[in-house]
C-alpha positions in Angstrom: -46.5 72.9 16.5 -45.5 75.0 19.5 -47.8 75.9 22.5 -48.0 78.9 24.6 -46.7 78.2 28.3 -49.3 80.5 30.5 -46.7 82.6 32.5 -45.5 83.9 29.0 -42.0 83.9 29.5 -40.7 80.7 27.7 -42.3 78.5 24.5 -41.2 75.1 23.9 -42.2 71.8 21.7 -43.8 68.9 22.5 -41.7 66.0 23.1 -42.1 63.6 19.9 -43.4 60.0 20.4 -41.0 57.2 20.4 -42.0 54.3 17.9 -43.3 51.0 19.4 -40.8 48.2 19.5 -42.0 45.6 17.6 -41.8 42.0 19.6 -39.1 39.7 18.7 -40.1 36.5 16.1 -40.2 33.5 17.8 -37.1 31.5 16.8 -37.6 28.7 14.5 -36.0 25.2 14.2 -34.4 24.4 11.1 -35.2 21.0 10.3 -32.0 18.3 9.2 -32.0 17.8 5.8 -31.6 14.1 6.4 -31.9 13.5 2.1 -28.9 16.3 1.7 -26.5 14.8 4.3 -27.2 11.2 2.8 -26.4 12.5 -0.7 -22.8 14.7 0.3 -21.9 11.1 2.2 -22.8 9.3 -0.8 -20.7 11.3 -2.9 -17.8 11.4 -0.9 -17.5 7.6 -0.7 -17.7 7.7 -4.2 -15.3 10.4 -4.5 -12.8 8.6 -2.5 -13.4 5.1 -4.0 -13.0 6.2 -7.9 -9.8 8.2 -6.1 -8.6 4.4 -5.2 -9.9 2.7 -8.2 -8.1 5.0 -11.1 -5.4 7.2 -9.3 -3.5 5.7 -6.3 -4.5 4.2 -3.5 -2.3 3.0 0.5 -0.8 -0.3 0.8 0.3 -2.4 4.1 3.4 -4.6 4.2 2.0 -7.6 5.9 5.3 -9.7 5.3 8.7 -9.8 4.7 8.7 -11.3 1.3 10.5 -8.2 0.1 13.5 -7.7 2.4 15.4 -5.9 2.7 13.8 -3.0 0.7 10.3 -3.7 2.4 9.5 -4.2 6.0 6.2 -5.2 8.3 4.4 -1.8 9.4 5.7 -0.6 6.3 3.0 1.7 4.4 3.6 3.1 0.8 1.4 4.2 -2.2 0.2 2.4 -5.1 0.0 4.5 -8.4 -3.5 2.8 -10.3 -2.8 3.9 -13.4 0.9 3.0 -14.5 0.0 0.1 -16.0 -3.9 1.4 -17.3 -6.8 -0.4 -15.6 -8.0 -3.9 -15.2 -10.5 -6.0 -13.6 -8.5 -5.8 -10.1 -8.3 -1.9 -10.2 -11.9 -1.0 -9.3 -12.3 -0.9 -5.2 -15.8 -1.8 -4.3 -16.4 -2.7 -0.6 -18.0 -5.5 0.7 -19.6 -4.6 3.7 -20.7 -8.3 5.1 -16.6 -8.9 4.9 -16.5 -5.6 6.6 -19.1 -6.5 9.4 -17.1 -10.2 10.1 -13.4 -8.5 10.0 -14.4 -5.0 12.3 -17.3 -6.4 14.7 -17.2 -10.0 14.3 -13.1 -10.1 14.4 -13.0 -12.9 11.9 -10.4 -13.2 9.6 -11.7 -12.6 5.9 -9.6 -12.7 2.4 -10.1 -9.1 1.7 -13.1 -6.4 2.0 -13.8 -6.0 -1.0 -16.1 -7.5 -3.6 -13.6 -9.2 -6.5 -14.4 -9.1 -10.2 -14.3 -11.8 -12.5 -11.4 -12.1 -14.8 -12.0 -10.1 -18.0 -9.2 -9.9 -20.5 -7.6 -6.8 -21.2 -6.5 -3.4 -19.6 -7.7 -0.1 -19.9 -4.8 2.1 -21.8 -2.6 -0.8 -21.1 1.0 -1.0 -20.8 3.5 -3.5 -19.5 5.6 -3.0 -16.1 8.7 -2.2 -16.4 12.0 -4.9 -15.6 12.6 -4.5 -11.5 9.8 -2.6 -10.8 7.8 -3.4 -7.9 3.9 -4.4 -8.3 0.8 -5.5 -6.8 -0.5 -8.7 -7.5 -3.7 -10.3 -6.8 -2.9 -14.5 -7.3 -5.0 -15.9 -9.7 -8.2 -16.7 -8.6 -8.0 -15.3 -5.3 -8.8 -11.5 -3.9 -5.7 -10.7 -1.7 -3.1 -8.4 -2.9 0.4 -9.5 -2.9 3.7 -7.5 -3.5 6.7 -8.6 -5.4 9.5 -7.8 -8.1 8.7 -7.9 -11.7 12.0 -10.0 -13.6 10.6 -11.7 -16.2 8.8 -10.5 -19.5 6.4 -11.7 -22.1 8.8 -13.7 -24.5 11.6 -13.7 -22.0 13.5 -17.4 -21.4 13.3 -17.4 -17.3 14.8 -20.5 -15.0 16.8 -20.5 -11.4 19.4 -22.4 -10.5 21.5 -23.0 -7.4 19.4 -19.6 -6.1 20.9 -18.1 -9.6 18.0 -16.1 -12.1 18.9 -17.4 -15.7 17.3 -15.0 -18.2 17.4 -15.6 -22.0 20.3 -17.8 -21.2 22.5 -15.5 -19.3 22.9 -15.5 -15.5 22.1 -12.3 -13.8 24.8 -10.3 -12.8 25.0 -10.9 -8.6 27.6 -9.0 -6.5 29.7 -10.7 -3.4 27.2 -11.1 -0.5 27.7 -8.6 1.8 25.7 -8.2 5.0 23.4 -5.5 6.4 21.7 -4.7 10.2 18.2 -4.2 9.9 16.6 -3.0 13.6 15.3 -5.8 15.4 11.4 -4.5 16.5 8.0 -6.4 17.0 6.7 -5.8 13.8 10.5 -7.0 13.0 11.4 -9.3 15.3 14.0 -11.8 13.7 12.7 -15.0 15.4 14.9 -18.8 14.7 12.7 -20.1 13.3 12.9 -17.7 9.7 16.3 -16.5 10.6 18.3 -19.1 12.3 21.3 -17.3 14.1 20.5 -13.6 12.8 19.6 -12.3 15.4 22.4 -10.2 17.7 23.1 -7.7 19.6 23.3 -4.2 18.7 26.5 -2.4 20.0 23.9 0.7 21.3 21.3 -1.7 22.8 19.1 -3.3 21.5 19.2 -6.3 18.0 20.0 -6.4 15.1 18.9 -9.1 12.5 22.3 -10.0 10.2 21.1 -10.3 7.0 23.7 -11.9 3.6 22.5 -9.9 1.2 23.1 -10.3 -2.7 22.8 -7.4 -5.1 21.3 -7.8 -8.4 21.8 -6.2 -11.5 18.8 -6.7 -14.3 19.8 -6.2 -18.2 18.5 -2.7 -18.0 20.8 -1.8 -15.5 18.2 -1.2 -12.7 19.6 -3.2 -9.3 18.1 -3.9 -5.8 19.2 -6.2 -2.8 18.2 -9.6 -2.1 18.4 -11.9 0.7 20.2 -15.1 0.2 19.4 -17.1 3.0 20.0 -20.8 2.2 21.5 -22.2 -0.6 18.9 -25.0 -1.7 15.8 -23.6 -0.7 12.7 -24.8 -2.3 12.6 -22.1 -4.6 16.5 -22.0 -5.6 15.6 -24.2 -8.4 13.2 -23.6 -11.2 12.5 -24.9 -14.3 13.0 -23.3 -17.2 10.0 -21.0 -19.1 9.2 -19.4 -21.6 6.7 -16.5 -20.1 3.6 -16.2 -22.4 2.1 -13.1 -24.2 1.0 -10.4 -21.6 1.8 -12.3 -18.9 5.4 -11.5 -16.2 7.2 -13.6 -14.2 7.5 -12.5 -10.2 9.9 -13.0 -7.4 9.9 -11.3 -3.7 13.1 -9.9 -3.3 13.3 -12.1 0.3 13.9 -15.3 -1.7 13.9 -17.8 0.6 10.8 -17.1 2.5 9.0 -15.2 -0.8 5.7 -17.5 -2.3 5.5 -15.8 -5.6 6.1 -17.0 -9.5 8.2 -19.8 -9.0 5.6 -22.0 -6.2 2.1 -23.0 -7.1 -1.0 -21.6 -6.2 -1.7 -24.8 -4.0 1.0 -23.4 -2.1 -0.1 -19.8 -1.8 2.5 -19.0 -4.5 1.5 -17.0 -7.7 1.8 -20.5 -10.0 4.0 -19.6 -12.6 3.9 -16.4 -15.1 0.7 -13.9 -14.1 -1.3 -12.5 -16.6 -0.8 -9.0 -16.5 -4.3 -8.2 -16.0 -3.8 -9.6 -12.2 -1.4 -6.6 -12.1 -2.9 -3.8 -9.2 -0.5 -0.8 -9.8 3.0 0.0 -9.2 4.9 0.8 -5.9 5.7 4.4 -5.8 7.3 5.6 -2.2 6.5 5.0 1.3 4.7 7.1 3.6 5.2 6.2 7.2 6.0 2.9 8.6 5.5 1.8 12.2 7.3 -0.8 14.6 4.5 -2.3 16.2 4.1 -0.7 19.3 1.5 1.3 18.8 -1.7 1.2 20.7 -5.0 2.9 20.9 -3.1 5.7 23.1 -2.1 8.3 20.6 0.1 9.4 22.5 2.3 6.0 21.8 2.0 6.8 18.3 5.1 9.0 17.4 7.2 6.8 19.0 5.8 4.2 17.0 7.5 5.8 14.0 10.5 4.3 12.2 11.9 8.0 11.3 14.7 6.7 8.3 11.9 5.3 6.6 9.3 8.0 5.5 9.7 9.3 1.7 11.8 6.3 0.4 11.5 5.7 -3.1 10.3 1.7 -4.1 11.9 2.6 -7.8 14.7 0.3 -8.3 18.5 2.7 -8.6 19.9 2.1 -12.1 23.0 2.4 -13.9 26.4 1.1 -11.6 
């Protein structure tokens, strides 16, 4: 609508009203949904358990029962489901052994909850000559890692430090030597390697190794150290290894408690059932020499570099 301005010369329109600004809503606070988070936790455990139980799950050299192939700091993966499942496979925490090894600082077997023995596996199937497996002893809960040589049916005996299988002596090349690094997680002490330990021509040790190479039937081979010739385990009696059971050895064989030494003597006590069988050795990941601290920044150096990707499958043919 226009008015009139009273000296007539101009007309002109009222200025139009500007809206009111509505106030601004007080903010609210979402509240945690405590319930929610508890769940997606829940689930994620559960997630990355079943992961470890069925598929694959990381494994820590802790000795040097498999020299040379395996070293201290060494970490690798363990494929689950090579073999099918058994009562070892599931991982089920225990969280008092948790509690006494991460607070407490007590030494505990393992930190997990161990099954009873039930016979059987899952879509079983046996291991294959030479490979290398986890084993949980008889009777116990802690995981060990060794060589599989011997076979349901399979005539097995060792003498003079010599594997006889089905009667034949396995085929072993001249002893040669090798220089593995000389670190702390390695460090080549008298007392398990009397006299090994040199200098390096760069700096540093060395630990001087005889090594013998062994051939299985199949063809697949690997390197052993032959430390002593009349060890405790260089002798054997002969077996015949049961139905569904295999016969073990560390590839270190003077300083491996495995098949051949009772489990009074932290040894595997003869053939183990194949249900004792955790998975199969697949590759390793990283390995570290033992420096490492809480300091990340000590943690590449840490690094053994040569050692990342290496296959644990034993090289076949010649």
């Amino acid at each position: 609508m226009k008015e009139a301005v009273l000296d007539g010369s101009k007309s002109t329109e009222a200025a139009p009203i500007a809206p009111a600004t509505p106030a601004p809503a007080a903010p609210t606070t979402k509240k945690t949904d405590w319930w929610g988070e508890i769940k997606g936790i829940f689930w994620l455990i559960l997630i990355v358990l079943g992961f470890h139980s069925f598929i694959a799950k990381p494994f820590y050299i802790p000795s040097e029962s498999m020299l040379p192939g395996l070293r201290i700091g060494d970490r690798l993966v363990v494929s689950k489901f090579a073999y099918g499942w058994s009562f070892v496979s599931p991982t089920i925490p225990n969280p008092v052994a948790i509690f006494k090894g991460v607070v407490l600082r007590q030494p505990e077997e393992s930190w997990s909850v161990g099954l009873p023995f039930i016979h059987g596996r899952l879509f079983g199937s046996l291991p294959t000559r030479g490979d290398v497996v986890i084993v949980t002893p008889p009777g116990t809960r802690n995981d060990y890692i060794k060589r599989v040589i011997g076979l349901p049916g399979d005539t097995l005996a060792v003498r003079g430090g010599v594997v006889i299988l089905n009667g034949k002596p396995i085929a072993r090349g001249p002893m040669h030597y090798v220089d593995l690094p000389v670190d702390t997680n390695s460090p080549c002490s008298d007392r398990d390697y009397y006299g090994a330990r040199r200098p390096a021509p760069g700096g540093g040790y060395v630990c001087h190794l005889p090594i013998v190479t062994e051939t299985l039937p199949n063809g697949r081979h690997y390197d052993t150290v032959d430390l002593e010739p009349d060890s405790p385990g260089d002798n054997y009696p002969q077996v015949t290894i049961p139905a569904n059971h295999v016969f073990l050895m560390g590839d270190n064989r003077d300083r491996s408690a495995d098949s051949r030494f009772p489990l009074a003597q932290l040894g595997l006590g003869g053939p183990v059932p194949y249900e004792n069988l955790g998975g199969r050795a697949e590759f390793l990941t990283f390995s570290l020499d033992g420096d490492a601290t809480l300091n990340p920044l000590t943690w590449w150096g840490s690094l053994r570099a040569d050692r990342a990707g290496l296959s644990l499958h034993p090289a076949s043919g010649q």
